[in-house]
Backbone bond lengths (Angstrom), bond angles and torsions (degrees), N, CA, C in turn:
res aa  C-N    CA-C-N  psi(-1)  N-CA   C-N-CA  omega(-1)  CA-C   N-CA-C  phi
1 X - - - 1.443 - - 1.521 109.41 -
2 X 1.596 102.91 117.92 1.908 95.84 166.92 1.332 121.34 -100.58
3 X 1.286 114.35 155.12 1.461 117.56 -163.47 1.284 87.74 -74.92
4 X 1.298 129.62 -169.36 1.648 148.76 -157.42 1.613 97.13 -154.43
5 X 1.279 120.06 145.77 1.426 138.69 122.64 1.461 140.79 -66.22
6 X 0.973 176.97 -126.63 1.409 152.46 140.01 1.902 111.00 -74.81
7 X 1.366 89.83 81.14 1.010 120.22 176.49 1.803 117.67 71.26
8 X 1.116 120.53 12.77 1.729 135.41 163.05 1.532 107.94 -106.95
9 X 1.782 75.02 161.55 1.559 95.18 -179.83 1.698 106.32 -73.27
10 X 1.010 104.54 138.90 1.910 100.85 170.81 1.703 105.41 -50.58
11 X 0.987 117.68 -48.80 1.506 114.81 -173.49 1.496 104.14 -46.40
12 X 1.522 110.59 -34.99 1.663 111.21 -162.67 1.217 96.32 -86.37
13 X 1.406 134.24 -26.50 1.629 122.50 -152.23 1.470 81.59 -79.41
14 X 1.543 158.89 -71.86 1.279 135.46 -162.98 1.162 125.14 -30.24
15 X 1.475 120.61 146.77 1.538 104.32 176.60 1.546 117.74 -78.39
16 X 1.019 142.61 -172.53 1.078 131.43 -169.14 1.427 117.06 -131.68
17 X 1.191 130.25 110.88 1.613 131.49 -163.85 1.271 100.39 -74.72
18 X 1.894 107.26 141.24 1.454 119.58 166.57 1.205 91.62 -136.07
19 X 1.734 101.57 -176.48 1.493 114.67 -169.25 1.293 109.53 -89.40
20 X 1.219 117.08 -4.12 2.028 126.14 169.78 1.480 82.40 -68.67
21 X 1.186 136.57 -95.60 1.216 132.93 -159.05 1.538 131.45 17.88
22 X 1.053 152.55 178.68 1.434 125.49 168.99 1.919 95.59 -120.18
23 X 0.885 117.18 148.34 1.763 130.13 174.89 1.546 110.07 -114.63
24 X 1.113 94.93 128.98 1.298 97.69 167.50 1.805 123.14 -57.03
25 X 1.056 128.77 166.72 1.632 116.43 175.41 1.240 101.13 -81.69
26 X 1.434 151.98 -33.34 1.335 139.96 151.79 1.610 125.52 -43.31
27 X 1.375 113.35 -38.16 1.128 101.11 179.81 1.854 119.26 -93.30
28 X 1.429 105.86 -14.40 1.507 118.80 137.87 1.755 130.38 -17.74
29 X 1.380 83.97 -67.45 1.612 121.82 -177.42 1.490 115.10 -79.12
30 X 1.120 100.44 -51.44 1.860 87.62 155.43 1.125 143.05 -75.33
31 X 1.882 107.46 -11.28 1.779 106.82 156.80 1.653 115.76 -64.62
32 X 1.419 95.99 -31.12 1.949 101.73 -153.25 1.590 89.36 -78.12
33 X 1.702 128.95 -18.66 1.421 109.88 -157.05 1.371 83.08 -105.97
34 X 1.313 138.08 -9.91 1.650 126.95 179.47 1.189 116.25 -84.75
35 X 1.274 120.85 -48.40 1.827 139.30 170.38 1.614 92.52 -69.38
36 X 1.342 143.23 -49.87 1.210 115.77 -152.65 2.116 109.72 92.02
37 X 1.192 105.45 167.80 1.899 103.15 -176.95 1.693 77.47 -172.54
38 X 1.444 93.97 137.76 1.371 111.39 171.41 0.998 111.47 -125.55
39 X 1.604 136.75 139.30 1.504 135.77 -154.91 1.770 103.47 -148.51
40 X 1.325 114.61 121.93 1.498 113.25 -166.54 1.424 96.70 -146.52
41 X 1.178 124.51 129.78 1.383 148.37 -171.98 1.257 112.70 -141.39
42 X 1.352 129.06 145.59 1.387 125.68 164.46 1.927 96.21 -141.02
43 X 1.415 106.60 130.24 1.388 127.53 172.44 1.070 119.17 -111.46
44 X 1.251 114.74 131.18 1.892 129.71 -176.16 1.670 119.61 -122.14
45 X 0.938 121.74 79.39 1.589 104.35 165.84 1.780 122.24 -72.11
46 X 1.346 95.78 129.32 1.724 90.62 170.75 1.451 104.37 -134.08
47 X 1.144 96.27 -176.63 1.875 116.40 -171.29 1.533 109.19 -126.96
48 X 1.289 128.98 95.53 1.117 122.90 -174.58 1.948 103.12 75.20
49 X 1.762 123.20 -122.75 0.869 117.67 176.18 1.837 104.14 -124.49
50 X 1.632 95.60 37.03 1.328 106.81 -173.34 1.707 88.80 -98.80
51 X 1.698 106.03 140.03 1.562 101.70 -174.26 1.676 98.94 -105.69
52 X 1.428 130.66 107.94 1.360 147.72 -160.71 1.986 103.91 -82.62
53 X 1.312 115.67 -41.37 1.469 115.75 -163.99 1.780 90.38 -167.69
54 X 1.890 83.42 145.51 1.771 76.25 -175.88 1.759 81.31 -133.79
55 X 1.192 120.84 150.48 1.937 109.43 -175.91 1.916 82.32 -144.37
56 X 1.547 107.72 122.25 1.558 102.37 140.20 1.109 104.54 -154.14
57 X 1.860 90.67 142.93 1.091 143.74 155.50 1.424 142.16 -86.97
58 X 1.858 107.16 133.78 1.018 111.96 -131.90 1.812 69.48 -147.98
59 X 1.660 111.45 113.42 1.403 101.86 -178.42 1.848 99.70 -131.54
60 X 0.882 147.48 136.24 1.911 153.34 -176.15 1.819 87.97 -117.01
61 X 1.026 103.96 136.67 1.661 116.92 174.08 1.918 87.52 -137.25
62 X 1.905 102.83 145.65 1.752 79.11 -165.84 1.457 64.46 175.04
63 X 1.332 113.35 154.62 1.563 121.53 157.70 1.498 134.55 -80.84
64 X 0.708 137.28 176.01 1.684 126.12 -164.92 1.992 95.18 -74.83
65 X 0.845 109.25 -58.51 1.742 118.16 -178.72 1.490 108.60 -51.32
66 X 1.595 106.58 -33.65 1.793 90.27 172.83 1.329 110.14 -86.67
67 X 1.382 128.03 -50.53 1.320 146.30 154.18 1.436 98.18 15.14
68 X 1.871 111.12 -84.95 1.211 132.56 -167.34 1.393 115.32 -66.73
69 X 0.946 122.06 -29.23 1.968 142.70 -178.02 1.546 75.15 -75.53
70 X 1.558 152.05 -79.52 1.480 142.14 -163.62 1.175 100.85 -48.03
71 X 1.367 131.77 -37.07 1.731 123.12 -142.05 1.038 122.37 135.19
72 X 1.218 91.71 -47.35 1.656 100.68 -164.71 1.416 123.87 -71.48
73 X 1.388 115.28 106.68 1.396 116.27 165.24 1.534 127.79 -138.07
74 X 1.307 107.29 62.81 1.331 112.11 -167.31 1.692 120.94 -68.41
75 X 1.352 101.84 -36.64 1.593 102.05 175.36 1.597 128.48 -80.19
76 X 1.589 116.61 5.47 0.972 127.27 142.00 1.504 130.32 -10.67
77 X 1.717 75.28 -83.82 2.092 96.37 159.04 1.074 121.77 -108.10
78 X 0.969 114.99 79.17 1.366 124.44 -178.32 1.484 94.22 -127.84
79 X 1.778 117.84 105.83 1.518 101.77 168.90 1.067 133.23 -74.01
80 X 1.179 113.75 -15.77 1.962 120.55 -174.64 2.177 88.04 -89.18
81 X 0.953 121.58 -4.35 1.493 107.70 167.95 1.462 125.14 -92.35
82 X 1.888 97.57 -33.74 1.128 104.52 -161.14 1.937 123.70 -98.12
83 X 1.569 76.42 -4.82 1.822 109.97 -177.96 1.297 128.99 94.21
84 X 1.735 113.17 10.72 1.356 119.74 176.81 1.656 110.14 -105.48
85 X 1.230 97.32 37.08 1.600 102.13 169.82 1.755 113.85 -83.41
86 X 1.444 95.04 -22.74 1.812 91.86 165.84 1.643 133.77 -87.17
87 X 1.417 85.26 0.62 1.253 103.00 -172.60 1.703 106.81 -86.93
88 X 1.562 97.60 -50.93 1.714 113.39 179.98 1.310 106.82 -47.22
89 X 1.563 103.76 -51.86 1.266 105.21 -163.95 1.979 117.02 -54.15
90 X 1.397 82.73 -54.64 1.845 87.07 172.88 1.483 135.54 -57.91
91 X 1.719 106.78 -14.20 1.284 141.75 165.95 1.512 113.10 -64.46
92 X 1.769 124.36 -46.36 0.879 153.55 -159.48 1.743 99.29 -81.14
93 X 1.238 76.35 -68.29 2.016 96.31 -177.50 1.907 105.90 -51.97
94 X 1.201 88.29 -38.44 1.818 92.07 -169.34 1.846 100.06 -75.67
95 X 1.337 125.22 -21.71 1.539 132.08 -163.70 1.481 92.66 -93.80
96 X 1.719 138.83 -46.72 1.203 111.08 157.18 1.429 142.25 -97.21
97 X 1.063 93.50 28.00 2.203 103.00 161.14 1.517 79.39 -87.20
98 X 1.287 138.70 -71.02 1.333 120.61 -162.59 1.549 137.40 -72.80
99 X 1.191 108.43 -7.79 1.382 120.92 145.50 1.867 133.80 -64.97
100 X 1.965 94.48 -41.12 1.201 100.71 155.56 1.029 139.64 -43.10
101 X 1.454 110.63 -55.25 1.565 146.23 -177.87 1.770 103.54 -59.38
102 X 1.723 114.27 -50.21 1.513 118.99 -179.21 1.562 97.05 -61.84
103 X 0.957 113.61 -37.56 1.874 120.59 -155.07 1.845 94.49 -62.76
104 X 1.776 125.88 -55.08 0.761 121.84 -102.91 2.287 67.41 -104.02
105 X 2.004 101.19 -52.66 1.442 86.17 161.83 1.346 158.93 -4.66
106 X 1.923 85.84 -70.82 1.679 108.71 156.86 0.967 124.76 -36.87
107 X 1.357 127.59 -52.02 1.054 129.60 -149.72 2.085 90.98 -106.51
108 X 0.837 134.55 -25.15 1.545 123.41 145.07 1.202 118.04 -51.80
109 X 1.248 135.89 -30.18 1.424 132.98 -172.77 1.639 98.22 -85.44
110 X 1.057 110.50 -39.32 1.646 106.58 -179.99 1.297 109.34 -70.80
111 X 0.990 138.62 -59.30 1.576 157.01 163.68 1.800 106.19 -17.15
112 X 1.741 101.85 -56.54 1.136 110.47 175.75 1.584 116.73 -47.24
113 X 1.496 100.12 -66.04 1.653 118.84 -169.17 1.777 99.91 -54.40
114 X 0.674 146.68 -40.33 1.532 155.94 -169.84 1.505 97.49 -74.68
């Protein structure tokens, strides 16, 4: 037996949300960043049946927590995101002085033998 409201079911006396409804832009924004929205386009200009530029796009809008729950975690490593881009770099710089340096040997050791 369910109790009643003046004469409805409690379930019914709420009003009942549809998508007419109006949403706030936050609460908009918190469906699209919980579900995620995937957006894929491909654009072509041509000239006659000459094909001039071909562009696709392929865009995921998603919150960081769904993002990562998909896979996706690219800025993780990302050094220019994560702040070890000064680090690489000096890493980088230091790997060819010493490649230089191997290169330049070699080529004394060959020089020699000849």
């Amino acid at each position: 037996m369910t109790a009643t409201v003046s004469g409805r079911n409690p379930a019914q006396s709420r009003p009942m949300i549809t998508s007419t409804q109006a949403s706030s832009l936050a609460d908009v924004l918190e469906r699209v960043l919980d579900k995620g929205i995937v957006i894929a386009g491909d654009i072509t200009v041509s000239v006659g049946s000459t094909e001039l530029l071909s562009i696709r796009i392929r865009l995921l809008i998603s919150s960081v927590d769904k993002a990562k729950e998909i896979g996706i975690n690219w800025w993780e490593g990302d050094p220019y995101l994560s702040g070890q881009s000064q680090k690489l770099l000096q890493a980088n710089q230091q790997l060819q002085a010493r490649i230089e340096s191997l290169e330049s040997e070699l080529k004394a050791i060959r020089a020699a033998q000849d």
